[in-house]
N, C-alpha and C positions, 0 to 999 in steps of 0.2 A: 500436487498438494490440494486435493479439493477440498477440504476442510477449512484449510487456509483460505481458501478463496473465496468460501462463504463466508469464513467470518470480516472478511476484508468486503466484501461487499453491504455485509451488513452494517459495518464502522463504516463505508458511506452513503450510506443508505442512498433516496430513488433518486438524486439529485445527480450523481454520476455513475457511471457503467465502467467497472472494472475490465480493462482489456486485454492484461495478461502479468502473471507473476512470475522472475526469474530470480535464483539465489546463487550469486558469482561468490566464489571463498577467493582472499590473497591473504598478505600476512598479515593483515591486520583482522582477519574473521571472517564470518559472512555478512555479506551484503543484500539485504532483498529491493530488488527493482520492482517497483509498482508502479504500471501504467495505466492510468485512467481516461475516460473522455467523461465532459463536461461543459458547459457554458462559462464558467470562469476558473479560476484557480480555486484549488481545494482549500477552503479556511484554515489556518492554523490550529482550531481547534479537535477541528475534524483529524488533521494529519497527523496530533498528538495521539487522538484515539486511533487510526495506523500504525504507528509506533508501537504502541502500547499493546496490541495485539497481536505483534509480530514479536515482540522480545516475548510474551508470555506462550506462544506455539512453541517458539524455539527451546524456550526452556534457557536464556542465557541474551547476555546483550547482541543486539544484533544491526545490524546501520543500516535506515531503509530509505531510500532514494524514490521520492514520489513525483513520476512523472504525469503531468497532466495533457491532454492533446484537445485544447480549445475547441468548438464546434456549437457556434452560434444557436440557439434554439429559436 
């Protein structure tokens, strides 16, 4: 999904490096795993605009799980 993955990087913009997108289905839907690195945890407001951009690719609600992987600057 490289489309996806730009616009995911763009919603976090230079302050953290997106490190890989996976999309697991169970019965409750799709899940997208977002793992990023960073100096701190993603703001809340940032990880709404993740959301927010992954339910509009998808076309449909979708539950996105944003992992961060700390790494001191």
């Amino acid at each position: 999904p490289a489309g996806l993955m730009a616009t995911m990087q763009k919603r976090l913009g230079s302050a953290y490096r997106l490190q890989s997108l996976a999309v697991a289905y169970d019965e409750l839907g799709a899940q997208l795993n977002v793992r990023v690195v960073g100096a701190t945890l993603v703001p809340e407001d940032t990880a709404k605009d993740v959301r927010s951009a992954a339910r509009k690719h998808f076309g449909k609600p979708v539950r996105v799980r944003l992992l961060t992987q700390i790494e001191p600057g």
